[in-house]
GULUMMAR-314622 format. One record per residue (C-alpha): x, y, z. Coordinates in pm, whole numbers, plus 32768, in hexadecimal, padded with zeros to 4 digits. Layout:
# residues N
east  north  up
X  Y  Z
...
# end
This chain:
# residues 159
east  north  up
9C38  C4F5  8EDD
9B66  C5D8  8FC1
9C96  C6E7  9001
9BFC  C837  8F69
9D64  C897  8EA4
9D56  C748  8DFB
9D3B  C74F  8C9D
9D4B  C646  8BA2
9DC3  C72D  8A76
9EE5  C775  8B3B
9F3B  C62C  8B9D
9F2F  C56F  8A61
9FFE  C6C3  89CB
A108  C63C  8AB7
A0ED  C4C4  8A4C
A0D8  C553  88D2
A22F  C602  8906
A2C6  C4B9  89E9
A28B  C3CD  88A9
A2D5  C4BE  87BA
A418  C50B  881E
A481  C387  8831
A47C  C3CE  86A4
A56C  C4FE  86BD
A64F  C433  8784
A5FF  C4BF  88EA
A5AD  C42A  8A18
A438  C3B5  8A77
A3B5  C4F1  8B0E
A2EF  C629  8AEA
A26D  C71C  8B9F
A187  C867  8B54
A146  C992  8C2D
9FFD  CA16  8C65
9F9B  CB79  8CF5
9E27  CBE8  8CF3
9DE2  CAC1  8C2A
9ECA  CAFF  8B21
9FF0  CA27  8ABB
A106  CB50  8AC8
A210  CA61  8ABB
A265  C8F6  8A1E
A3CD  C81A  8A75
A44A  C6BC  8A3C
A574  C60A  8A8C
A699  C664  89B6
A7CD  C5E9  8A95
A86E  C50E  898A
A80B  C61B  8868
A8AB  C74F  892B
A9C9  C66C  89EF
A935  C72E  8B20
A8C2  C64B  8C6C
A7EF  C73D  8CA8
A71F  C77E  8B86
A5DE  C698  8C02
A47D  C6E8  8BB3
A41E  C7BA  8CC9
A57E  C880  8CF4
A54F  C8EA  8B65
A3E8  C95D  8B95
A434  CA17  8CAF
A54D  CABF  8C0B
A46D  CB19  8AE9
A348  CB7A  8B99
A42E  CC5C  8C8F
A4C2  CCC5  8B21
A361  CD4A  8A8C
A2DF  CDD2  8BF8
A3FB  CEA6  8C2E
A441  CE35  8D88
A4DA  CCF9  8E6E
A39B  CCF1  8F36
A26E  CBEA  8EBE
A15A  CC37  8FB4
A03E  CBB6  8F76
A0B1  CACC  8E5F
A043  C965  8E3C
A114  C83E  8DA0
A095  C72E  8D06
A1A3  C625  8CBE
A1E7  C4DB  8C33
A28E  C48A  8D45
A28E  C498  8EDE
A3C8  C5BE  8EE7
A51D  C530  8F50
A5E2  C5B2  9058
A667  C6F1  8F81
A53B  C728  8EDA
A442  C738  900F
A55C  C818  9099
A552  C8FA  8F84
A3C6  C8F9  8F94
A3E3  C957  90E7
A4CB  CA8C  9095
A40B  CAF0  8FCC
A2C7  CAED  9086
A1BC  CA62  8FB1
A06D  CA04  9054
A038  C8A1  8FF3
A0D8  C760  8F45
A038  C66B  8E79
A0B8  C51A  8DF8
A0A2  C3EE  8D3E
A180  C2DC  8D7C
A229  C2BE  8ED3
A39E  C2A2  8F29
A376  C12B  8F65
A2F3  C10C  8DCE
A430  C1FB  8DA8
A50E  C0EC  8E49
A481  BFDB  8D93
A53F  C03C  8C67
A665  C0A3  8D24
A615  C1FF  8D6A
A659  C206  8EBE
A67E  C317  8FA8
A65C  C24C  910D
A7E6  C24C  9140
A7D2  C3DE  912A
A6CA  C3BF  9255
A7C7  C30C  9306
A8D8  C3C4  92CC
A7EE  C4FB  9349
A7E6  C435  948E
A966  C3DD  94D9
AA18  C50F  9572
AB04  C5C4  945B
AC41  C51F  949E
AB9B  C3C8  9497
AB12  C3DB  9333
AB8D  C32B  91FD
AC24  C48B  919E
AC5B  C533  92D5
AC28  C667  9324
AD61  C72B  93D3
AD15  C83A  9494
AE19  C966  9499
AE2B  CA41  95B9
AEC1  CB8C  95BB
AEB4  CB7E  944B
AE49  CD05  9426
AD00  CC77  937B
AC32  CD29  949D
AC99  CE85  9431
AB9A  CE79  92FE
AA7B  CE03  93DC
AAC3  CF2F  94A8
AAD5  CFE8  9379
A9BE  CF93  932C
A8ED  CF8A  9467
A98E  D10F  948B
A945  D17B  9337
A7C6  D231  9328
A7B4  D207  918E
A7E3  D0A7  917F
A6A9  CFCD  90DD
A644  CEE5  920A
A59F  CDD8  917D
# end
C-alpha cells in the first residue's frame, strides 16, 4: 500500500474487532477511527445485540468518537474498516467529514454471504414513488416553516 495514511496497526485493529465480535454475537464488522495517528475511536456491528438497523461498525464509532471529541464534525479523521461502507455508513462518513477510508473486504465479499446492499443502490436510482417503499411527497404540509425557521434564525448550529 503506497497511500501515506495507510497503516497496518489500524487495519488489522479493524479486522481484530470484525472477528471478535462474531464471538459476542454481532455482525462481521469493525471499524476504528484514527486522528493524528491515534485510534480515538473503536465500533463493530451490534444490530442484532442492540435490535437497532443502524448500529453497524462505522455508525457506532462515529457516534463514540463524536461522543469523546465533543463535537459532530470528524475532520481530518481516517477510518479503517473491515469492510467497504454500505450505503448508510459511507453516508454517515461523509457527514461527518473524515479525510480518508480504508477497507478490507469489498461489498461483493459482503454479498457473498448475503450481505448485500446492491438493491439499496437501486432503489437510490428509481424516483421516490417508484421504490419498493415509496416515498410520498406532501405538499403544503407546513413542513417548510421550520426550514425557514431555521434559515431565519442567526443562532442556529449550521453544520
Amino acid at each position: 500500500m503506497c497511500d501515506k495514511d495507510y497503516n497496518e496497526e489500524f487495519m488489522q485493529e479493524a479486522v481484530r474487532l470484525s472477528i471478535e465480535n462474531i464471538e459476542r454475537g454481532g455482525g462481521p464488522f469493525g471499524a476504528v477511527i484514527v486522528r493524528d495517528g491515534k485510534i480515538i475511536s473503536r465500533g463493530a456491528n451490534s444490530v442484532t445485540l442492540d435490535n437497532d438497523p443502524t448500529a453497524h461498525a462505522e455508525v457506532n464509532a462515529i457516534r463514540n468518537a463524536c461522543r469523546s471529541l465533543g463535537t459532530f464534525q470528524l475532520g481530518g479523521c481516517i477510518v479503517f474498516s473491515s469492510c467497504e461502507p454500505c450505503p448508510m455508513c459511507l453516508s454517515a462518513l461523509y457527514w461527518a467529514g473524515v479525510k480518508k477510508i480504508f477497507y478490507g473486504n469489498t461489498k461483493e465479499d459482503a454479498a457473498a454471504i448475503d450481505f448485500s446492499d446492491k438493491f439499496i443502490y437501486d432503489e437510490i436510482e428509481r424516483r421516490p414513488l417508484k421504490r419498493h417503499v415509496p416515498g410520498i411527497h406532501i405538499e403544503n404540509s407546513g413542513a417548510i416553516r421550520a426550514f425557514e425557521k431555521w434559515a431565519s434564525d442567526p443562532n442556529v448550529k449550521k453544520y
